[in-house]
LONUMAR-906818 format. One record per residue (C-alpha): residue in one letter; x, y, z. Coordinates in steps of 0.2 Angstrom, whole numbers, plus 5000, padded with zeros to 4 digits. Layout:
aXYZ
...
***
This chain:
x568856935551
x569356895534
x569656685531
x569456565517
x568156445516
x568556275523
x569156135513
x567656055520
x566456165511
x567156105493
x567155915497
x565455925501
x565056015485
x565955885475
x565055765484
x563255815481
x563555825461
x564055625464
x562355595475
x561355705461
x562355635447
x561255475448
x559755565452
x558955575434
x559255385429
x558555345446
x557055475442
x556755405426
x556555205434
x555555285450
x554255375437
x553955205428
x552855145443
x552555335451
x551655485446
x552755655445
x552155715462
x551555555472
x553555535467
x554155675476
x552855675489
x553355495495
x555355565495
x555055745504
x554155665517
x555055495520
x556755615521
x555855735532
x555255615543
x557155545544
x557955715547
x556755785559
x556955625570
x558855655568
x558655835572
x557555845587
x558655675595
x560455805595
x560755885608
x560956065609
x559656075594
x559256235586
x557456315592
x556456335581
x555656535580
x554356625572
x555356725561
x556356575554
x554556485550
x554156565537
x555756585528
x555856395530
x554156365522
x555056485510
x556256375506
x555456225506
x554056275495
x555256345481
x556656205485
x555656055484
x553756075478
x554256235465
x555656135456
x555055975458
x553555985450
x554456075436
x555755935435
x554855775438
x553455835426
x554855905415
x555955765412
x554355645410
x554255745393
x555955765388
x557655675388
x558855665401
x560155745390
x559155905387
x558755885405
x560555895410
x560956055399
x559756145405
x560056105421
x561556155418
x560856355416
x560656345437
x562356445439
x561856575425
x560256615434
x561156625452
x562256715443
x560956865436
x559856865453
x561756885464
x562157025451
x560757145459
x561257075477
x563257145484
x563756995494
x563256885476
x564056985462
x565356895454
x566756965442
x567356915426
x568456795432
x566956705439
x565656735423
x567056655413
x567156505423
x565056495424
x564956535405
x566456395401
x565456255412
x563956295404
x564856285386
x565956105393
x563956045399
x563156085380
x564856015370
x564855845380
x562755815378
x562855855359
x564455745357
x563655595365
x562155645351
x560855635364
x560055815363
x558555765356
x556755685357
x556355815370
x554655895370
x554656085371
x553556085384
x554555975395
x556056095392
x555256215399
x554556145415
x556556085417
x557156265413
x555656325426
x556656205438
x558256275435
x557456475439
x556956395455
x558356315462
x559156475458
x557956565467
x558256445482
x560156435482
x560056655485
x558856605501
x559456475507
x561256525507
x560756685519
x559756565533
x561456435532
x562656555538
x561856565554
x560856385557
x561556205553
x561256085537
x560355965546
x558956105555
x558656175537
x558556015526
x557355945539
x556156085539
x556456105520
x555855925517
x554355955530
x553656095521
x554156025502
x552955865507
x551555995516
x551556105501
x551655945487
x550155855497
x548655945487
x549555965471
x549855735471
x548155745476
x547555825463
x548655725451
x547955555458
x546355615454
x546855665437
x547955525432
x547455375444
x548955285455
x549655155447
x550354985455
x552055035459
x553454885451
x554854865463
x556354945455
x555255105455
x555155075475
x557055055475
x557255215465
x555955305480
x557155245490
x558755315484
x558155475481
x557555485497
x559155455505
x560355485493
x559855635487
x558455705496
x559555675512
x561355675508
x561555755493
x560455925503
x561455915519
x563055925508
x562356065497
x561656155513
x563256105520
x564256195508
x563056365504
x563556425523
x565556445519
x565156485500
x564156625489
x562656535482
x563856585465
x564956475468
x564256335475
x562956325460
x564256295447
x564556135452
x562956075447
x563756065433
x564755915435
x563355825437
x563455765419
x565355745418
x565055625432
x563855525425
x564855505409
x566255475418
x565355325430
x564655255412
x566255245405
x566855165422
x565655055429
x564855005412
x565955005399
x565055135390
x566255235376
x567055385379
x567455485365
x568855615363
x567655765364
x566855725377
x568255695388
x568655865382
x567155925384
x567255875402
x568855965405
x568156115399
x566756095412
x568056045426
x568956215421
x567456325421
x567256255439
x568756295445
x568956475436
x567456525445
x567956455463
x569956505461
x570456695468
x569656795480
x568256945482
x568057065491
x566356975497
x567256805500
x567256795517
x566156715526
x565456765543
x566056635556
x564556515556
x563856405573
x564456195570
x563356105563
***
């Protein structure tokens, strides 16, 4: 039967651009006493370890199957060791405003992957909205004057990050119709933290461990739970009621609320452009998530 998305599903999209809105300042403080992939190991498994008590303490949990094992190492491989290795290394060699536009290509590559896949395939009215968000993302960065000072290297390993998290929005999107948030983001933490194991090993062998100060443990510990835990429940949340397309685009108001919380909470100046700049990315988001298609409707998925 044919039904729009609950209200639900967009609140929790809105919500994980606030969790990973302060994810990048809260990288940048966490790498000054962690290593790229020490850094990520010590969230995925701190977060796995909290979700998979969660999960196996409700009642009524989802089993677990053979099948589902390995599309959840899938996930969890390309989710969480794939793109964090590329970001964490990436924005260690660039600046967080290059970060944040390229970042900002997630929804074009979720975009071109769902164009070979028919439940994914978005119209014009939806690659105007993308394409306008990307624009809004690229206008507010440059205005603020902060594209710059980036490595090429570095922007690579972000844009290698962005390919992935595209990749993962497509698979996991086809598991969350069926399984709840909580189940997937526990496993996917689990098998990020297996597969990163070897890879921090061989860092720390490489670069040494340093002696960690104590706002990088604090930023370890926000990432953990705000966005390895909340911000991915709400994401996963959200991909079981709407097409990976859809939900992608709002990674990019990320930045708008990061400007916006500056401007806010710090007094920071914010200039005319990009306020509207920000509006333009606001629009883009909302072109792509207004109308209907065909492919809209979502198969009526278990609570969770």
């Amino acid at each position: 039967m044919d039904q729009r998305p609950p209200a639900s599903a967009y609140v929790a999209a809105v919500g994980m651009t606030l969790a990973f809105a302060l994810s990048y300042v809260a990288t940048k403080t966490a790498l000054r006493g962690f290593e790229p992939l020490l850094l990520a190991l010590l969230r995925f498994t701190l977060a796995g370890a909290i979700l998979w008590t969660v999960w196996r303490l409700r009642p009524g949990r989802e089993r677990l199957t053979r099948a589902e094992l390995g599309r959840l190492a899938l996930i969890g491989f390309i989710s969480l060791t794939v793109y964090f290795s590329f970001e964490n290394t990436g924005i260690a060699r660039t600046s967080v405003s290059e970060a944040a536009i390229l970042i900002a290509a997630i929804p074009i590559f979720v975009a071109l992957i769902g164009a070979f896949l028919p439940d994914e395939r978005l119209g014009g009215r939806q690659w105007t909205g993308i394409l306008l968000s990307f624009a809004g993302v690229t206008a507010m960065v440059l205005a603020a004057g902060g594209a710059e000072g980036g490595t090429l290297v570095g922007n690579l390993l972000v844009l290698g990050a962005s390919l992935s998290a595209a990749v993962y929005n497509i698979l996991a999107r086809r598991l969350l119709v069926s399984r709840s948030a909580l189940y997937v983001t526990a496993w996917q933490n689990l098998f990020g933290a297996l597969f990163m194991a070897p890879l921090a090993a061989i860092e720390a062998l490489v670069a040494g461990v340093r002696r960690p100060t104590v706002e990088a443990a604090g930023g370890v510990v926000f990432l953990t739970l705000m966005c390895s835990i909340v911000a991915y429940l709400l994401l996963n949340y959200a991909f079981r009621f709407l097409p990976a397309t859809r939900v992608g685009v709002f990674v990019n108001l990320v930045p708008v609320v990061a400007v916006a919380s500056a401007y806010i909470l710090l007094g920071e100046r914010l200039t005319v452009v990009q306020a509207l700049a920000a509006a333009v990315v606001v629009a883009g988001v909302w072109v792509t998530n207004s109308g209907r298609r065909a492919g809209d409707a979502s198969r009526n998925p278990s609570a969770g």
